[in-house]
RODRENPA-195871 format. One record per atom (N, C-alpha, C): z, x, y. Coordinates in steps of 0.1 Angstrom, whole numbers, plus 2048, in hexadecimal, padded with zeros to 3 digits. Atoms other than C-alpha are relative to their C-alpha. Layout:
residues N
ZXY;...
END
This chain:
residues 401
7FD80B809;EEC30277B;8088047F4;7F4801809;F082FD75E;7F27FE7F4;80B804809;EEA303740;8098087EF;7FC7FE80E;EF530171A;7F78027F5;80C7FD807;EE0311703;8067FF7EE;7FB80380E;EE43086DF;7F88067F6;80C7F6805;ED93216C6;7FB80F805;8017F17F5;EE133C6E1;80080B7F5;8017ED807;EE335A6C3;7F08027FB;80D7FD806;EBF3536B7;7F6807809;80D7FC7F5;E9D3606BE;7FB7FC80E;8008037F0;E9A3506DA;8087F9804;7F48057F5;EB83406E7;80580E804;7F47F57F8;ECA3616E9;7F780680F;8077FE7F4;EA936F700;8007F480E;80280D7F5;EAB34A714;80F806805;7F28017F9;ED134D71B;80380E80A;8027F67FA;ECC371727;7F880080F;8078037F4;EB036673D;8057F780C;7FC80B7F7;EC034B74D;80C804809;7F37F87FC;EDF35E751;7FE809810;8097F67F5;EC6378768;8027FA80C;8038087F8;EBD35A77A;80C7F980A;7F68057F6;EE2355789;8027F27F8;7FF80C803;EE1334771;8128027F8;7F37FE804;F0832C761;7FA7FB7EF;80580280A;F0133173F;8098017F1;7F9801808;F1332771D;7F47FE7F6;8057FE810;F073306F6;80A7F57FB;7FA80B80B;F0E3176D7;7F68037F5;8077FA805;F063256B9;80C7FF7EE;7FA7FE80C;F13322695;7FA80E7F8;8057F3809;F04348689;7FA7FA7F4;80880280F;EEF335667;7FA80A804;80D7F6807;ED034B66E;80B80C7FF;7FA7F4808;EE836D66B;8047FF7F2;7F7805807;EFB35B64E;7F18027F3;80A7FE808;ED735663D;7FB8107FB;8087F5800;ECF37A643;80D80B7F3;7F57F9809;EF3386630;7FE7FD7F1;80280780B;EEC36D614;7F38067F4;80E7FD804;EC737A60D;7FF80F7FF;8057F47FF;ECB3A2617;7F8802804;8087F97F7;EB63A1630;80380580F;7F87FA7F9;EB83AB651;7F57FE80B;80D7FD7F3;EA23A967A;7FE80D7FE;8077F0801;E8D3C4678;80C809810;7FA7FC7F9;E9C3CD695;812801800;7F6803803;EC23D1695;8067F680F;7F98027FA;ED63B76A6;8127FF7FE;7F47FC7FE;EF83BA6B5;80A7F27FC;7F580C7FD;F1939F6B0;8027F880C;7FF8087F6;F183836C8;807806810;7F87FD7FB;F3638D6D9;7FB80E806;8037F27F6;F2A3B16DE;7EF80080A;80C8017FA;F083A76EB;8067FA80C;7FA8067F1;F1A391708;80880A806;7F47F87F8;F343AA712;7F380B806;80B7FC7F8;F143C3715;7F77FC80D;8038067F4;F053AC72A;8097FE80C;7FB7FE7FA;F203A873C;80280F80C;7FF7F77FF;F263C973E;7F580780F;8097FA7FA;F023D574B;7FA7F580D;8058087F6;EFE3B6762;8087FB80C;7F58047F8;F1F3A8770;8017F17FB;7FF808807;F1B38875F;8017FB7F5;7FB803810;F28373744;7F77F47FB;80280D808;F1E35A72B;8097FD7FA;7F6805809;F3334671E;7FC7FD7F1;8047FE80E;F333466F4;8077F27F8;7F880680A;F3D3286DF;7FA7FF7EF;80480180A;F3C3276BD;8017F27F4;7FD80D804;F343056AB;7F37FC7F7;80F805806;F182F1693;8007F6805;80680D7FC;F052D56A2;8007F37F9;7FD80F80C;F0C2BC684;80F7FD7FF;7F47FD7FD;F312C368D;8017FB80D;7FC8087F9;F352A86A3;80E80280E;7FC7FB7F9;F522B16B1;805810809;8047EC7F4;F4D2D96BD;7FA7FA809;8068047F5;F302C66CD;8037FD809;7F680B7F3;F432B06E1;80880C808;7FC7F57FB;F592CB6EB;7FB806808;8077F97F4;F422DF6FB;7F87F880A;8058067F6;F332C6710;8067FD807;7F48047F9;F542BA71A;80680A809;7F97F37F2;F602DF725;7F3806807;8078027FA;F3F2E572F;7F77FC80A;80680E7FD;F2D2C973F;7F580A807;80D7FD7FD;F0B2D873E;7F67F580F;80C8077F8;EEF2CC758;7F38007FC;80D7FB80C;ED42DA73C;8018017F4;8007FB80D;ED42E071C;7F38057FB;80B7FD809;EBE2F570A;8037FD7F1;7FA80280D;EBB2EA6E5;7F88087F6;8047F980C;EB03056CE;8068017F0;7F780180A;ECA2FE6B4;7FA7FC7F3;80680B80E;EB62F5694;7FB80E7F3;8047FB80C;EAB303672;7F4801805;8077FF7F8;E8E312681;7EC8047F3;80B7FC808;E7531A65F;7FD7F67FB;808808809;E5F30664D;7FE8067F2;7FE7FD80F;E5C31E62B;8107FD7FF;7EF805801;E87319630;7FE7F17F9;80080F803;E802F562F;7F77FB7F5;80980580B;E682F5612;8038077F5;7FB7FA811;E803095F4;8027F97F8;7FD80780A;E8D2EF5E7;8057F4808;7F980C7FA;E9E2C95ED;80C805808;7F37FE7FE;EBD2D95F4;7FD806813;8067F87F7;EAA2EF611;7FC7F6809;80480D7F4;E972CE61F;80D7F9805;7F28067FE;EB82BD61E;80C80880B;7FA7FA7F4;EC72D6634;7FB80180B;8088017EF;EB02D964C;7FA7FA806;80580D7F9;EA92B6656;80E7FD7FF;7F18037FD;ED12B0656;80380680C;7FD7F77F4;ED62D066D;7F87FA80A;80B8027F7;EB72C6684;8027F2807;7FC80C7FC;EBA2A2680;8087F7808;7F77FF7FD;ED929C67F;80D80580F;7F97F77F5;EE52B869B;7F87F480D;8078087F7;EC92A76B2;8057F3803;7F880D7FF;EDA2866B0;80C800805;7F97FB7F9;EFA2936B8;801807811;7FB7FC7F4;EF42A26D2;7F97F980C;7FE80D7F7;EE22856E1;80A7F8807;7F0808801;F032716DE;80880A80B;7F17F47FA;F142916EF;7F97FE814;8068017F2;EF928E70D;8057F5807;7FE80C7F7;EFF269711;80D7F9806;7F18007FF;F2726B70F;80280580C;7FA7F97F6;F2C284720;7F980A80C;8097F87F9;F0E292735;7F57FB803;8108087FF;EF527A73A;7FE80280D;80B7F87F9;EE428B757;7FD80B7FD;8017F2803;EE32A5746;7F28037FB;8107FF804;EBA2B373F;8028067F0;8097FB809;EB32B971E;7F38077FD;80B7F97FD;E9B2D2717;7FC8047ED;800800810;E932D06EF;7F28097F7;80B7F8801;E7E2EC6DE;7F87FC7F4;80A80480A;E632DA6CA;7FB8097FA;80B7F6806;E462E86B6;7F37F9800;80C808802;E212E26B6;7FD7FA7F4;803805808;E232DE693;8037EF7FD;7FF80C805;E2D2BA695;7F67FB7FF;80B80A802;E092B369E;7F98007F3;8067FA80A;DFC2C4683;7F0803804;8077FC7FF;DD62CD683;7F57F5800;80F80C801;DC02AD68E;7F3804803;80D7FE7FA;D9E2AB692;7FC7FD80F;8028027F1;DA22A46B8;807807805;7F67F27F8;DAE2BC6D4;80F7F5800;7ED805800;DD82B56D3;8007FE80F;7FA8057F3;DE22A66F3;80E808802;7F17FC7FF;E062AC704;8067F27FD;7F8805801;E162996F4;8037EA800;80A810801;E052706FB;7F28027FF;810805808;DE52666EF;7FC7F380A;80180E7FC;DD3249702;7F77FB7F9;80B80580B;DC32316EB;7F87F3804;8048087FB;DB02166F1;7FA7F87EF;80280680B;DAD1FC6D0;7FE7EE800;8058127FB;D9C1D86CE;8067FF810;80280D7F3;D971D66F1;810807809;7F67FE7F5;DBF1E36FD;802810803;7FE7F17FC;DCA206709;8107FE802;7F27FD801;DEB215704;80280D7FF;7FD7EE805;DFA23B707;80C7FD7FA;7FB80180D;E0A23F6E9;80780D7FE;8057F4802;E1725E6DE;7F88087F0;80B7F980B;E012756C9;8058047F2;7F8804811;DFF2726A2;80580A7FB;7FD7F1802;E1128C693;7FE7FE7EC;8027FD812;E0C29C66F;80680C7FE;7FC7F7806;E242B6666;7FC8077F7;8067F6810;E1E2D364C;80D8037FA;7F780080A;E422D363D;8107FB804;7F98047FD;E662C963E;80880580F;7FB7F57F4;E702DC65B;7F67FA80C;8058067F4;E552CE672;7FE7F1802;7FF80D801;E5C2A9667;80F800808;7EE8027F4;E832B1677;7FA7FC80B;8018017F0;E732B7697;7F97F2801;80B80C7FD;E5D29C696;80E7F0800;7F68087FC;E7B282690;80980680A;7FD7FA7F1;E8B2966AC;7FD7FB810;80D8047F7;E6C28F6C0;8087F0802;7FD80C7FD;E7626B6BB;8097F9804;7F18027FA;E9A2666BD;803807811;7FD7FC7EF;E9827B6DF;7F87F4805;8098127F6;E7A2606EC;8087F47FE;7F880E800;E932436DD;80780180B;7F48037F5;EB124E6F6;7F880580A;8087FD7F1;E9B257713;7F87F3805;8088097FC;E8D233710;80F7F3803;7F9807800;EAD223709;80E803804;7EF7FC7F9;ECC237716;7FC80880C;8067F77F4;EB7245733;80380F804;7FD7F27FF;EBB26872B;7F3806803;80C7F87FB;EA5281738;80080B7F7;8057F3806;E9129D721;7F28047FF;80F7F9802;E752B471D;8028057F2;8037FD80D;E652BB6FB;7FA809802;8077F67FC;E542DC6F9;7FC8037F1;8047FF810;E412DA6DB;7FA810800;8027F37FA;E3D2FF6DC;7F780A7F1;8077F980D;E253186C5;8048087FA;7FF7F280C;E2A3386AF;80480B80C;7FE7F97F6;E3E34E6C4;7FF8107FB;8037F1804;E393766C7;804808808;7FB7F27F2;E443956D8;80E7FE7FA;7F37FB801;E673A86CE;80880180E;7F77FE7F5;E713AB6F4;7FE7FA80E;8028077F2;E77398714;80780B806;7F97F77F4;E823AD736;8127FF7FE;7F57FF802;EA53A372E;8068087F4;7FC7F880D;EAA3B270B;7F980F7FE;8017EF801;E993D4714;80B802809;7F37F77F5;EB93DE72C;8058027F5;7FA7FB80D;EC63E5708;8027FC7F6;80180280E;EC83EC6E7;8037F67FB;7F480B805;EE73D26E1;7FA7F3804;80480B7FC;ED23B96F4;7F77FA7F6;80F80180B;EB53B96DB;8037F07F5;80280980C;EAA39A6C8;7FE7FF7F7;80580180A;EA238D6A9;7EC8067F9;80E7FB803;E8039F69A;8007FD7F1;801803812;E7838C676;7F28017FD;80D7FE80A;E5E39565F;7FD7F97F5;80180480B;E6738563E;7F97F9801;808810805;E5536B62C;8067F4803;7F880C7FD;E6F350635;7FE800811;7FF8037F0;E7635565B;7F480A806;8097FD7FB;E5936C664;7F57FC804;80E8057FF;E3B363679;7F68057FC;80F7F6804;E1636E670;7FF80E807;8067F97FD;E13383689;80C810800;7F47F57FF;E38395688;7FC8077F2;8047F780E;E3239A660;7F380C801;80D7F7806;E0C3A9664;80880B807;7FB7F57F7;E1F3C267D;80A8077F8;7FD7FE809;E383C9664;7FB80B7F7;8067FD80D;E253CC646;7F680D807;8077F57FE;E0D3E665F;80880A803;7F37F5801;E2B3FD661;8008077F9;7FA7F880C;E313FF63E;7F38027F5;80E7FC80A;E0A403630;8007F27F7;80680B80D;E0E3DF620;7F57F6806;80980A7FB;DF03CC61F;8077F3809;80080B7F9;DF03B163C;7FD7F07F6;80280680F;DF5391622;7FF7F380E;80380C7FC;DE0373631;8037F57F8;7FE80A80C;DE835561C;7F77F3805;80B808803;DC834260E;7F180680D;8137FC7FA;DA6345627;80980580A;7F57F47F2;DC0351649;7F47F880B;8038057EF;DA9334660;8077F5802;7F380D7F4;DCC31E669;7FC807809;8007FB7F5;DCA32168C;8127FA806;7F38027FA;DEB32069F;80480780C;8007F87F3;DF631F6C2;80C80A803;7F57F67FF;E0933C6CF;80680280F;7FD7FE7F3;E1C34A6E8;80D807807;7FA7F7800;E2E3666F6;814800802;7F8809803;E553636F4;8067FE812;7FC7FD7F4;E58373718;7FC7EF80A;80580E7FF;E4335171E;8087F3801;7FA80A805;E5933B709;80E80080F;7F28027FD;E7834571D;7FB7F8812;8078057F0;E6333C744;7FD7EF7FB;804812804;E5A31A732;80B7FC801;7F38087FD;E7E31072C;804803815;7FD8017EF;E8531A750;7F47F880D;8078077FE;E6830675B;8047F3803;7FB809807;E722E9749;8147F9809;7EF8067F5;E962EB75C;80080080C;7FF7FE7F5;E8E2F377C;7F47F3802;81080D7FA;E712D277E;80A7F67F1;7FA80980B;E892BB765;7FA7F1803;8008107FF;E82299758;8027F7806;7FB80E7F7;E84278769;80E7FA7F6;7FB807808;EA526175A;7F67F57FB;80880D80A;E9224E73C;7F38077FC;80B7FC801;E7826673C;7FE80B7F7;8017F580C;E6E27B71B;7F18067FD;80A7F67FF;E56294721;7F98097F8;8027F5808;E402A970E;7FA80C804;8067F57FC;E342CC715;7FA8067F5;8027F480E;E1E2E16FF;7FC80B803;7F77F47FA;E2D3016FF;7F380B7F7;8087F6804;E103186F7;7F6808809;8097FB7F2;DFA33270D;7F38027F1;80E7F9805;DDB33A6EE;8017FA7F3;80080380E;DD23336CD;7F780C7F6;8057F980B;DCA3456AE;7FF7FF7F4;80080180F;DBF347687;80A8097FE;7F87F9803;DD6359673;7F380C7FC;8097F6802;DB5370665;7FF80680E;7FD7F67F7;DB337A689;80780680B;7F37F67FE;DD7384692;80080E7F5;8007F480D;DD239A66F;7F8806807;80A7F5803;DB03AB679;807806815;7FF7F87F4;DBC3B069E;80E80B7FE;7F37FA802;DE13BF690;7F780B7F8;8077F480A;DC83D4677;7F880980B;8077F97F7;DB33DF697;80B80A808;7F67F97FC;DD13E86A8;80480D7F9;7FD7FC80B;DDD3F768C;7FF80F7FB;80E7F37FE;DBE411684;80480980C;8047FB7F2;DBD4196AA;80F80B7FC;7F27F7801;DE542A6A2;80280B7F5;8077FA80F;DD7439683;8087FA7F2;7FC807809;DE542366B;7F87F97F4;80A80580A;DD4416649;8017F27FE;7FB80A800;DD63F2652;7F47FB7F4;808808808;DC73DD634;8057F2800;7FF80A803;DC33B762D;7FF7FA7F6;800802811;DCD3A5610;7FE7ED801;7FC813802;DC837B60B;8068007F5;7FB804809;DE13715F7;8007EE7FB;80280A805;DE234C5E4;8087F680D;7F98097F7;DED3325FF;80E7FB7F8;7F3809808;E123255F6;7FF7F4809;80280B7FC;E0B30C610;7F47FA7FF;80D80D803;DF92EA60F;7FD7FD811;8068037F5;DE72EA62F;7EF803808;8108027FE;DC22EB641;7FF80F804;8007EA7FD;DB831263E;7F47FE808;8078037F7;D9A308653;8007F1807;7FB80C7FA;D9F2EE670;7FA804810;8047FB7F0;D912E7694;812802804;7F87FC7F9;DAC2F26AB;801800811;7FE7FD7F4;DB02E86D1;80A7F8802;7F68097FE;DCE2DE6E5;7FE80380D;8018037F0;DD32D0709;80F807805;7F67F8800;DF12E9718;7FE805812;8037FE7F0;DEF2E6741;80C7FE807;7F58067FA;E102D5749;80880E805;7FA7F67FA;E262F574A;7F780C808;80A7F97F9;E0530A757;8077FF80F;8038067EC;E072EF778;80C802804;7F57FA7FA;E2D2F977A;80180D802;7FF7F27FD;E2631D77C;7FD8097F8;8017F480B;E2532C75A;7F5811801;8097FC7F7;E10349762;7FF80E7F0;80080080E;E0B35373A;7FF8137FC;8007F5802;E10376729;7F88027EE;80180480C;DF3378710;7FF80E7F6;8017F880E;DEF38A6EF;7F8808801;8037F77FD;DE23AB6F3;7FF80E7F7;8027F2808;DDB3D26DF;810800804;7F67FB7FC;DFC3DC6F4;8117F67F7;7FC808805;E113BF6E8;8058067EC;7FF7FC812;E073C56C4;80680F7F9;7FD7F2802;E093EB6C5;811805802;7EE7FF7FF;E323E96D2;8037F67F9;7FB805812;E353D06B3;7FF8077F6;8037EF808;E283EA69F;80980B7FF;7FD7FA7FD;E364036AF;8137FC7FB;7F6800807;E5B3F56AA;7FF7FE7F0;7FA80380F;E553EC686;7FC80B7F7;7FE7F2804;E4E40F684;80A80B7FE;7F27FD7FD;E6F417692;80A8007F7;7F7804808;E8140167D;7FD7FC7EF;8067FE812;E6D40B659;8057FB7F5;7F37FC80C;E8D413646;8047EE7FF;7F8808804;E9A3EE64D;7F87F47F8;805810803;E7C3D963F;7FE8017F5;7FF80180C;E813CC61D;7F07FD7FA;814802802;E583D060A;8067F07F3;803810807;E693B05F4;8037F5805;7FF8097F9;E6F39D60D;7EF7F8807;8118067FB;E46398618;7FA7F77F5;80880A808;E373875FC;80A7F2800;7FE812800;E37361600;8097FD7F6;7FB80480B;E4E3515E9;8027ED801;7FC80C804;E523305F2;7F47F7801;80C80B80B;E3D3115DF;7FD7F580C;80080C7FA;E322F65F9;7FC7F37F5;809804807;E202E75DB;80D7F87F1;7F580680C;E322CD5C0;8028057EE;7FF7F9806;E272E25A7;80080F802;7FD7F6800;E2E30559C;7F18067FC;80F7F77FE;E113215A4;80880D7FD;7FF7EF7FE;E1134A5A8;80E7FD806;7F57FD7FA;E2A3445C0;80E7F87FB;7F7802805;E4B3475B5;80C7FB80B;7F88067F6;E693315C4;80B80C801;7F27F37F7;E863445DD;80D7F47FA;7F3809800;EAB33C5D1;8047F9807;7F98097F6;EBF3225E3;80980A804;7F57FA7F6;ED432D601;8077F87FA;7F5809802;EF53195F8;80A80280A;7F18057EE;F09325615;7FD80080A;8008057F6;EF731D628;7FA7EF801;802811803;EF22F661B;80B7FA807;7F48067F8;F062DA62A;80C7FF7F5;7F3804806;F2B2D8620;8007EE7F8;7FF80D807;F2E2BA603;80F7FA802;
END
């Protein structure tokens, strides 16, 4: 298949487009470099080093015999979009293309305002791009669980059936965001169900958890292939930071009690789900949800199992709770319904000593590159000002006035 992956240089689009690549699929990237652009802006850097677009494809080329094709364009830029669907004319599209953080999206107005324009915005677009010019084309859209937020009932996939005075209706399920960044997706969420009800477009939603692991089978054949590995406070997950921070002897920093629970799930995972997802595509009119997670966990025990690990390598892992910068439920029931991609195959890679210990283990490797002022929290979810102090505004990477 002719599959367009948007977002192809990030953490996981670059490992998806590689994968797919494997798979004999005809595969094209679309990709405006922000997250690099962020990382120039800030002085930071993937723990890991990655390579220049261009030299990561020719390697691939190189060690495989196959190409990808590279375009370079932003999703709110209307016409690049168009372009590429026109000289492409995908039969899939993966859409990873978005502002992908929630502390990002909570610095400041300027910060939410970007990244419900890029998300929103791009998402809408490329609607319009499907129904012009590729409406058969599958959409495959990488949600987040956070749209549901943390109810007191197990999370469904994606409908709810209710039954009120007497009628019954599946609905779909209520959502409650925890910041500007998971309110994009969530209008996302709805503008894809609008044209799937009304322009008969076909997509799958993959409301997907807290992803983990530095390497899929495709990005160990070499160095140059290697993905993104973030730690910081802004783009780092819980469990990449505690790995980190057990590198460099800094306390493991839980923020507030550490019992959020959040579902996870490996990335080797993530990339089998999009291929899942395309190989069993949507009906025309039909907007699907998947929830893209194999386990769940607190953040206190991703810390004490990273600190167990840790010890075992002889390391002085300690725990620190720091002051929550976010406003959300630090204790909460936590179950979610997660069978749909199982019954297609999924066949789950879970979180493990081994796992943790080669996260460890590279961020042992790569010591020298991790900045100790980049871990402490800095950004405020909260409308007033606490301990934690606000992160400057990015400006180049805001939208053009």
């Amino acid at each position: 298949m002719r599959i367009l992956i948007l977002g192809g240089d990030g953490y996981l689009g670059w490992p998806q487009a590689l994968y797919l690549s494997q798979k004999g699929h005809e595969v094209a990237v679309f990709d405006n470099l922000a997250r690099r652009q962020f990382d120039l802006r800030h002085g930071i850097d993937s723990l890991v080093p990655i390579f220049p677009m261009q030299r990561r494809i020719a390697r691939w080329q190189a060690l495989t015999g196959k190409t990808i094709a590279h375009y370079h364009g932003d999703m709110v830029d209307w016409e690049a979009l168009s372009k590429v669907f026109q000289t492409f004319q995908p039969e899939a599209v993966v859409h990873f293309a978005q502002q992908r953080s929630a502390p990002f999206s909570m610095i400041d107005r300027e910060h939410a305002v970007y990244t419900q324009q890029t998300n929103v915005v791009g998402t809408l677009n490329l609607l319009y791009a499907i129904k012009e010019f590729a409406p058969d084309c599958h959409l495959v859209k990488l949600g987040t669980m956070g749209e549901y937020g943390t109810p007191n009932i197990p999370i469904e996939e994606g409908y709810i059936e209710i039954t009120h005075k007497g009628r019954t209706d599946t609905l779909p399920f209520p959502k409650q965001p925890g910041s500007f960044y998971h309110l994009s997706k969530v209008h996302d969420s709805h503008n894809i169900h609008f044209c799937c009800r009304v322009w008969g477009l076909r997509a799958t939603d993959l409301n997907q958890g807290v992803v983990y692991g530095a390497d899929t089978y495709e990005t160990l054949l070499d160095p140059e292939l290697a993905t993104r590995f973030d730690y910081d406070q802004v783009y780092g997950t819980a469990l990449n930071r505690f790995c980190a921070q057990a590198a460099v002897g800094h306390p493991l920093t839980i923020y507030g009690k550490g019992g959020q629970t959040r579902g996870c799930i490996h990335v080797k995972d993530t990339v089998r789900c999009i291929e899942l997802a395309i190989e069993n595509p949507a009906a025309p009119g039909e907007f699907r949800v998947f929830n893209q997670i194999t386990e769940w966990f607190s953040v206190a025990q991703l810390a004490e199992r990273v600190q167990r690990v840790g010890q075992k390598m002889g390391l002085d892992v300690q725990i620190s709770h720091l002051p929550n910068p976010r406003v959300e439920k630090e204790e909460h029931f936590y179950e979610v319904v997660h069978t749909k991609l199982l019954d297609l195959g999924l066949e789950p890679h879970l979180l493990d000593d081994a796992e943790i210990e080669r996260m460890i283990s590279l961020s042992m490797e790569h010591r020298d590159r991790i900045d100790m002022g980049q871990i402490k929290p800095t950004v405020n979810w909260r409308a007033t000002e606490n301990e934690v102090e606000p992160t400057q505004t990015d400006a180049a990477l805001l939208p053009a006035t």
